[in-house]
N, C-alpha and C positions, 0 to 999 in steps of 0.2 A: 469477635471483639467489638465492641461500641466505640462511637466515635468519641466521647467520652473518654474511655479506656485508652483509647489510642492518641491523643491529647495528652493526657495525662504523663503518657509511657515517653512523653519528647522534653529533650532538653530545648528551654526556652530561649528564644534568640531577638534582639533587639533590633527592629527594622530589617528591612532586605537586605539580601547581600548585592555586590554589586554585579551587575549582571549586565554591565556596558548600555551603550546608549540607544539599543533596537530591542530589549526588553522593555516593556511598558508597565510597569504595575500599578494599577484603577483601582478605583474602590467607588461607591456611590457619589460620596461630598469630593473626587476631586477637582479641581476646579477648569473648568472650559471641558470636560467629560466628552461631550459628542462631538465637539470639535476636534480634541484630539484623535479620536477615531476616526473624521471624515479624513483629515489631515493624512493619515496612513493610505485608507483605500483610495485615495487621489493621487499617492505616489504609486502605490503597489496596482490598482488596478488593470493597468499597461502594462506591468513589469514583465511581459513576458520571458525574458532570458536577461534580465539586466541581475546586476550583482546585489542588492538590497535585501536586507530580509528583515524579520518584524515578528515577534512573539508578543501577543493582548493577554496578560495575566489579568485576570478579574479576581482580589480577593472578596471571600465573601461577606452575602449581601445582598441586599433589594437593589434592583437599576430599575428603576420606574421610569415609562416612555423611552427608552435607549434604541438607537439605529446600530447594528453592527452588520456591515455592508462589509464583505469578506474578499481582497483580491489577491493576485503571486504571490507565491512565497510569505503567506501570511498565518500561523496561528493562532485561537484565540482558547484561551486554558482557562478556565475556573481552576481557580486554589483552593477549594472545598473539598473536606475528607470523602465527600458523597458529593454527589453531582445538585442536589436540592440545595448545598450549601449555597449555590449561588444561584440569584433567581434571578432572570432577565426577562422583564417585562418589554415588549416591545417588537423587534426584530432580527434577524440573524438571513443574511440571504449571499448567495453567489449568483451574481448576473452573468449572463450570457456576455461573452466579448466578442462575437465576431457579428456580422450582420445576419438579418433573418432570425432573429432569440438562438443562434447558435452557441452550443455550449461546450462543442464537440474537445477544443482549446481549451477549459477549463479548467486548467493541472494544478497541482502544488499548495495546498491549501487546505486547512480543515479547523474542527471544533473537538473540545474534549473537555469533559466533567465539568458542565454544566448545566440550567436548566435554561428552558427559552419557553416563554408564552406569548404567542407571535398575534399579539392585537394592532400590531400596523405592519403585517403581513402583505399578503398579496390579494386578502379577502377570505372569508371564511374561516377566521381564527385559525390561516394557513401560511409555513415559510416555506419560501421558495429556496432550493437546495440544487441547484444545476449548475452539475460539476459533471467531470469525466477523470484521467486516471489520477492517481495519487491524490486523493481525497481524502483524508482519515478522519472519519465522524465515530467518535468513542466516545462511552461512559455519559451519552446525550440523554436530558431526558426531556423532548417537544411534548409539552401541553396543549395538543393542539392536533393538528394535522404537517404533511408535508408534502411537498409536490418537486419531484428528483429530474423537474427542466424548466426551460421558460416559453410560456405561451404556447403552440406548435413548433417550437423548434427542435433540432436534435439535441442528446447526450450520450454522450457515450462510456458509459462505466462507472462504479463506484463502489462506495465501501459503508458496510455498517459492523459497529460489530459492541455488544453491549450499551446497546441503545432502547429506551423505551420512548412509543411513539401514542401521546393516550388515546388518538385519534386514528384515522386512515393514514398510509401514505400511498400515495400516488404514484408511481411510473412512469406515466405517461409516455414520451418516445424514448426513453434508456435502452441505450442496444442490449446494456447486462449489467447485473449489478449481482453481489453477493452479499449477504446478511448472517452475520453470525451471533448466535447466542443472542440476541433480540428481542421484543415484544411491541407487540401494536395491538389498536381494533381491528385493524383490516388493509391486508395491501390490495391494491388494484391496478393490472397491465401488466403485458407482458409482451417484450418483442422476439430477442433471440435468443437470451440466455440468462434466465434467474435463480440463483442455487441460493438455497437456505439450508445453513446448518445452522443445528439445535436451536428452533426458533419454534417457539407453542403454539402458534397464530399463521403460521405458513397456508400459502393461499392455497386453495382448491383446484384441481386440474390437474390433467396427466399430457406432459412430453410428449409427442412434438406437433401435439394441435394448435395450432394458430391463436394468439390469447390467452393460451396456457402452458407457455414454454417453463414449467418451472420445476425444477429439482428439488427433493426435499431430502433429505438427512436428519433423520428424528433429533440426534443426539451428537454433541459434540465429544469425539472420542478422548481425544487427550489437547488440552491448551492451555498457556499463560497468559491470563490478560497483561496489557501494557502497563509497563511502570508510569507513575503520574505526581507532579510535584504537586505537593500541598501546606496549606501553615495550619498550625495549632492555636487555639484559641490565644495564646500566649504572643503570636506573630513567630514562632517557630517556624522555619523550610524544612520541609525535610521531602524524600521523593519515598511512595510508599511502593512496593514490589509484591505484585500477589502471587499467590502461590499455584502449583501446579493442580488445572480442575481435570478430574475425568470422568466420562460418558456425561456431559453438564448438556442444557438445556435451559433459555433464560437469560436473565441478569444477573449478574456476581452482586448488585448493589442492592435488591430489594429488598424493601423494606425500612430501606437507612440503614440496613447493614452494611460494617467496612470487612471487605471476604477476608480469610486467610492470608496471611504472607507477611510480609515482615517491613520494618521503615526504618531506614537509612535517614539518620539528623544531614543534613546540607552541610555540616563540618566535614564531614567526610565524603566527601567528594569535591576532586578541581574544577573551578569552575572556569572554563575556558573562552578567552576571547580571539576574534580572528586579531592575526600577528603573531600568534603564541606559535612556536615552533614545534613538529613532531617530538623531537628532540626533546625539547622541556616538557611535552603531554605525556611521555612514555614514560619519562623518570619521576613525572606523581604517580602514573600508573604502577609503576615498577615497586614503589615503597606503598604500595598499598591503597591510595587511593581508589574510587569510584569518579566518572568525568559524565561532568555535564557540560555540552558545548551549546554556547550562545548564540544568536543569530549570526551570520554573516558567511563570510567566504574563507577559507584556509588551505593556502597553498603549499603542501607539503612536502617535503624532500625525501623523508622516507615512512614506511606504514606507521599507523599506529599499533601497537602489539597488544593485543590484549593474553595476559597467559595466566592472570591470578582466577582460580575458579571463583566464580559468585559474582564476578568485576559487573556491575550496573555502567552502562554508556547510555546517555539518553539527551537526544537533541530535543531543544527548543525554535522553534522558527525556520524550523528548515536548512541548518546548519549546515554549510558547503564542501565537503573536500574535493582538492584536485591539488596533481602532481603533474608537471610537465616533464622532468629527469628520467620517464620509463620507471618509476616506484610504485608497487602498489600501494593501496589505499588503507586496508585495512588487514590484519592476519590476526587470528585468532588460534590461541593453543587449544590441544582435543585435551579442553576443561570442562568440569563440571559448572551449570548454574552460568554460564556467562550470559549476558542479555547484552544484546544491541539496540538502539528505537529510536527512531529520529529521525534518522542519516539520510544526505543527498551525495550520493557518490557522482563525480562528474571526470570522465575522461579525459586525459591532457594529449597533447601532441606526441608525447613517443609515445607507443606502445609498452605499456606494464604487463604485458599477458592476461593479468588477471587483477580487475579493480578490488576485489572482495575475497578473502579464503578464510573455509570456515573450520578448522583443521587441518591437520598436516595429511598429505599422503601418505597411506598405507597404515593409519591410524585405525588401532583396535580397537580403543576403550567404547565399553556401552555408555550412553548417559540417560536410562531410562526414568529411572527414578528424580534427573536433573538436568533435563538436555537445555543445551543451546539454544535460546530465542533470537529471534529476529523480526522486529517489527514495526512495520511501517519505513522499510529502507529502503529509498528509491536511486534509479543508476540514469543517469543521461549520457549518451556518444554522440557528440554534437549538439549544434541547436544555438548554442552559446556562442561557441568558436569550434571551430574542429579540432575532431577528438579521434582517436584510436584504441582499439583493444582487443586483445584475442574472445576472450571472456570476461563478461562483465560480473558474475558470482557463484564460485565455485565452492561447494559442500563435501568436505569430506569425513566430518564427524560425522557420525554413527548416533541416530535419532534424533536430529536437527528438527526442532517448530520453525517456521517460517510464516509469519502471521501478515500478511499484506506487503507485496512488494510489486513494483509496476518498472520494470527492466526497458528500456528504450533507446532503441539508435534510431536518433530524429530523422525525420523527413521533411521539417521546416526547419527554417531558422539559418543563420550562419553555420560553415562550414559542412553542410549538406550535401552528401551525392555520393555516388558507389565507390569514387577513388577517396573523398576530403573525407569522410567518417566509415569508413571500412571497421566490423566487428563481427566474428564468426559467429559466435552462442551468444546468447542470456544467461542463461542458464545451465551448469554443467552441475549433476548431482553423483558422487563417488559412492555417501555413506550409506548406510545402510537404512531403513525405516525410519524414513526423511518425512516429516508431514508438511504439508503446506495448503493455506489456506488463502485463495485469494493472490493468484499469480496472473500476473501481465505480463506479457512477453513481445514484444513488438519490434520488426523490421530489421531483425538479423540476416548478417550471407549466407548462413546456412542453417542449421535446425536454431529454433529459437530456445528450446528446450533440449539436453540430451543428457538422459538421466541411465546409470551404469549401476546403482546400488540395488538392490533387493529391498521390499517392504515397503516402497513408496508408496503415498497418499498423496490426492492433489484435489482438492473442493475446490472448483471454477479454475477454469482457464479460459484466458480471454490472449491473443494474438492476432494480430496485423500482419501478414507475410509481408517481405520488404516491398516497396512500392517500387524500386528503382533496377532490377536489374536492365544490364543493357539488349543481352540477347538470350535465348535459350542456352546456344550453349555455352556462358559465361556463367550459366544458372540452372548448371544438370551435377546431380550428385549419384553416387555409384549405385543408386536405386531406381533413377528415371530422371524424368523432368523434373526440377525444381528440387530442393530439400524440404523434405517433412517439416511443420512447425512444432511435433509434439514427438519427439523419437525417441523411444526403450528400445537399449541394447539386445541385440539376437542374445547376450548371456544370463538379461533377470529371467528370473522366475515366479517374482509375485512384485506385481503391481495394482494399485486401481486409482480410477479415478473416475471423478463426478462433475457433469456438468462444462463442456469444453466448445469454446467457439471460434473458428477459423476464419477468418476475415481476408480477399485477395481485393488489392486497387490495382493495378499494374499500369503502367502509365508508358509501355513501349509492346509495339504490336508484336504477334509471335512468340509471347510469354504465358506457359501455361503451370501447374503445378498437379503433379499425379496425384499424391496423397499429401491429405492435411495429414495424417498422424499413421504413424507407423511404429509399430507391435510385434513382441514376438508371440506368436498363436500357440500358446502355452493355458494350462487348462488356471494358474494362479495371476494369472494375467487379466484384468478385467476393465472394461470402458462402458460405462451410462451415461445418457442423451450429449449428443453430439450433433453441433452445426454446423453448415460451412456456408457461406456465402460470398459472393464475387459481386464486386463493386464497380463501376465507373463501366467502360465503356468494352474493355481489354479484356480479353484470356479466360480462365475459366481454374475449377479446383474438381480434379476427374475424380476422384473416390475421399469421402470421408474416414476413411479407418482400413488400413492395408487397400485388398480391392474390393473391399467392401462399399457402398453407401453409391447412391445417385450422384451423379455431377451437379455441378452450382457453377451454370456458362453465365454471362453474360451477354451475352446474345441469339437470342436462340432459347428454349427451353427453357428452366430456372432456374433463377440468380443465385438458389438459398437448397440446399440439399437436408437432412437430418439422418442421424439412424440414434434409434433407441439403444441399441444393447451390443457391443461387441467384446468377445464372437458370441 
């Protein structure tokens, strides 16, 4: 369908809707244009944990000379049916916030569907893009080059995923980064962990040589690109929804092609401001509705229920839930076609057991032909205030996508420490032939992952073992020292995964960890390039994969182990 076509196909709508006072919508002639911008990233740059959020709609258009300086809790969306609709001359960058060009703290923040030609870059017709987790850079298309840190400093993690880059991009110190469905001239570096699925232009080199740590995956098996709001030539919203791609490779948009899928007019869907009660979000959801929620923070009382198959939920800005009454956050019916995208799940003071469920227990239905998405939903336990949870998101439908999530019980910030933010898992997977693309799993009590269904997929794993236990045995689970960060049940039978990196800081002496990942040694069971490394000064990670793989000490011998293939 052409963008034309897809124009055409919308009903016409008069000015924007209202979208409360941290949605932004720009256009080239509006007036004080880059001052409004600095205006944001001079509040948001700091915002480490403060409550603020801020969605930059750009309709489209030429921005001739533009700065967009990107910090917290900040989005910046091109409203173009195709990402060329909006063309940003000028810059698009993430600075480093900590001292040293450290970027390692770079969270919450990202770019989507639009284009950037970066001639007041960093130099070299080059933007600088140093960020680490919960990054979401989609439907980009840099005219230029990029460079994913600042100067020599660190990064640690990120995301690409339908992004064309017409130049290089660079690496430079990124511990790991995953790339999906992609194109460039040329990537270059590599530290611990680089997985590319379905990317044409994947770099050269074979696992686990030093400068060529990188994974490839020709083809992307099965995925839903993220839904994306956009206006029609008429100033029409509508958000458009693509449809299910399989064995892809690539951009969904070349060419000025709008892919497959279908578009939802902005009438149908509530558009939600913080204030709006659970209560009142579930009864437009409940009569039919589609919810798009607006920047800000929303304190809720009980879940929001998602149960109508097809229901589109999709944040702007970084859109906040928490519940402090022990409710969880979201529950979703084993429906066909539901998508999630946006979301900041944040842990309240009681414990809800579980912030996120994605089906019911003991739920049979297949959803092959229309599974469940999930994309770009991020979970914090602490950091903000202290927080608690058993589980922060639990999968029990049956062929669940999971397209970028970054799962975290802080280790900085307020409310921080083994007793104030206490959270067993990240992640707990029931269903069955679960895919996931782009998992972050970080400083859980015990496995950070523990996945129970058959047929799982997992492209990049990235995990931080907690940094804080107190002693060994406060931090021994019924397999040895320490909990596994990556655990399949002794009952699957086919698993795989690509691309997985285990991270120890341990910050109390006497703390070790036996195995990063543990397996059942079943012949449909299977694991490619794997790292582990041990950080700071403490402890050590004795085996990568059951008792397989070299140790990664920290004192003594080496920090950083690999194995190519297990078993």
């Amino acid at each position: 369908m052409s963008a034309c076509v897809l124009a055409a196909s919308m009903h016409a709508q008069a000015g924007p809707p209202d979208f409360g006072p941290h949605v932004h919508v720009l256009n080239p002639a509006t007036p004080g244009l880059q001052q409004r911008i600095l205006d944001i990233y001079e509040a948001q740059q700091p915002n480490h944990f403060g409550p603020r959020r801020d969605a930059i709609l750009l309709m489209p258009g030429r921005y001739e000379n533009l700065r967009i300086p990107v910090g917290f809790f900040t989005q910046v969306l091109g409203l173009g049916a195709q990402p060329d609709d909006v063309d940003v001359v000028g810059d698009l960058r993430s600075t480093a916030l900590l001292d040293n060009d450290n970027a390692t703290v770079n969270f919450w923040r990202g770019a989507e569907n639009f284009a950037i030609t970066p001639t007041l870059g960093i130099g070299d017709n080059t933007m600088q893009w140093a960020v680490s987790q919960a990054i979401p850079f989609r439907r980009m298309h840099v005219r230029g080059n990029m460079r994913l840190n600042q100067k020599n400093g660190w990064a640690s993690g990120g995301w690409f995923a339908d992004v064309r880059v017409d130049g290089r991009v660079d690496s430079a110190t990124q511990q790991q980064w995953i790339s999906r469905n992609s194109e460039w001239g040329r990537w270059t570096g590599s530290n611990w962990n680089m997985v590319f699925v379905g990317v044409p232009q994947a770099p050269a080199g074979e696992f686990p040589a030093p400068g060529e740590r990188f994974t490839r995956v020709d083809r992307t098996p099965v995925v839903r690109e993220k839904p994306y709001l956009f206006v029609d030539k008429d100033g029409g919203y509508a958000v458009r929804v693509p449809a299910l791609r399989h064995d892809s490779a690539g951009i969904s948009w070349a060419g000025g092609a709008v892919a497959p899928g279908r578009t939802l007019p902005i009438s149908r869907f509530f558009i939600a401001r913080p204030g709006d009660t659970a209560a009142k979000i579930n009864a437009q959801l409940a009569a039919g509705k589609h919810l798009l929620l607006t920047p800000g923070e929303y304190l809720l009382t009980q879940p929001l229920l998602l149960n109508r198959p097809g229901t589109v939920v999709l944040g702007i800005g970084l859109p906040t839930l928490r519940s402090d009454n022990g409710q969880a956050l979201v529950k979703t019916a084993d429906a066909d076609g539901l998508t999630v995208a946006g979301l900041f799940l944040d842990a309240g003071r009681r414990d809800s057991g579980v912030l996120m469920e994605v089906g019911r227990p003991g739920g049979g239905r297949r959803h092959r032909a229309d599974p469940i998405a999930l994309h770009d939903v991020f979970f914090r336990i602490g950091g903000a205030a202290a927080g608690r949870v058993g589980t922060a998101l639990r999968i029990h439908a049956h062929d669940t996508l999971v397209d970028h999530t970054w799962i975290w019980r802080a280790d900085h910030g307020e409310g921080v420490g083994w007793t104030s933010n206490p959270a067993a898992h990240g992640l707990v997977v029931d269903g069955e032939d679960v895919t996931v693309y782009g998992l972050f799993v970080e400083h859980f009590q015990q496995e950070q992952v523990l996945w129970r269904g058959n047929g799982g997929r997992v492209y990049f794993y990235q995990s931080e073992i907690p940094y804080d236990p107190p002693t060994q045995a406060e931090w021994t689970s019924a397999t040895g020292r320490g909990f596994a960060s990556y655990k399949v049940a002794d009952s699957v039978t086919s698993h795989e995964a690509w691309g997985l990196g285990v991270y120890s800081v341990f910050l109390k002496p006497g703390v070790v960890l036996d195995r990063a990942i543990e397996v059942p040694e079943k012949p449909g069971v299977r694991l490619h390039h794997m790292i582990t490394v041990c950080l700071v000064d403490k402890g050590s990670i004795e085996h990568v994969a059951n008792d397989a793989g070299d140790a990664a000490h920290c004192q003594g011998g080496s920090n950083t182990a690999t194995l190519n293939e297990f078993p």
